[in-house]
C-alpha positions in Angstrom: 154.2 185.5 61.4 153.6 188.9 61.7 154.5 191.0 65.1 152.3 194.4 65.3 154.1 197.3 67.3 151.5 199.9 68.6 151.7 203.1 67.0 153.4 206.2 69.3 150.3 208.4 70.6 151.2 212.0 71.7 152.5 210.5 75.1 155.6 208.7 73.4 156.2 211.6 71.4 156.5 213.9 74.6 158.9 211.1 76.2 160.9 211.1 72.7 161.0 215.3 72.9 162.6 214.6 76.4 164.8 212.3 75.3 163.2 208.6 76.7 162.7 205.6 75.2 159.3 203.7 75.6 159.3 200.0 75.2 157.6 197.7 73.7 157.5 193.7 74.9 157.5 191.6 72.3 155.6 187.6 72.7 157.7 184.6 73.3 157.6 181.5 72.5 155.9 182.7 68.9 157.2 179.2 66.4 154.3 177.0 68.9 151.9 178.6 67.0 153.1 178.0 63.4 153.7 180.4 60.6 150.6 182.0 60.4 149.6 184.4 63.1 149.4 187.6 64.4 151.3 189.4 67.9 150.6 191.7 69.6 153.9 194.0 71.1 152.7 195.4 74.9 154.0 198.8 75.8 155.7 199.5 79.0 154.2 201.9 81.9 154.8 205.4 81.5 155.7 206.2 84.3 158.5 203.8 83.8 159.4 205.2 80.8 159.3 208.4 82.3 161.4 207.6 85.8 164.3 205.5 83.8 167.7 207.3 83.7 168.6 208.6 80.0 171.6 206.7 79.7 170.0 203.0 80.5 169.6 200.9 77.8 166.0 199.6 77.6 164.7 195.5 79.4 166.2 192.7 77.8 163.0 191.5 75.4 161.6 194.6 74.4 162.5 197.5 71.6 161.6 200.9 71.2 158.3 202.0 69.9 159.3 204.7 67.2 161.4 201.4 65.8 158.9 200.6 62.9 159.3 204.5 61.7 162.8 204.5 61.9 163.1 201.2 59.6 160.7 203.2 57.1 163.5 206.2 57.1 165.9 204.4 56.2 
């Protein structure tokens, strides 16, 4: 099973600069389909991203989209 997180375009960088997070949902219900497939991660609105207050954490069911680059740093 592999779960594909869309890379950051210059948009998420600009919320990152100002200190946001933008999310990314990731599929349910993913063992119906077996081992072998492929998912797609959704990201949220920017807007949302944009309006949501620093210091709240992000939806339950989603991570943030610089995650897959910050698991390469490390």
């Amino acid at each position: 099973m592999t779960i594909r997180i869309p890379k950051p375009n210059p948009a998420d960088k600009f919320l990152k600069m100002i200190g946001k997070k933008r999310a990314v949902k990731l599929p349910t219900n993913m063992g119906k389909f077996g081992n072998h497939f492929q998912a797609l991660g959704i990201k949220e609105s920017f807007w949302t991203a944009l309006f949501r207050p620093k210091n709240e954490s992000l939806p339950e069911g989603t991570v943030d989209i610089f995650l897959v680059e910050n698991l390469k740093e490390q």
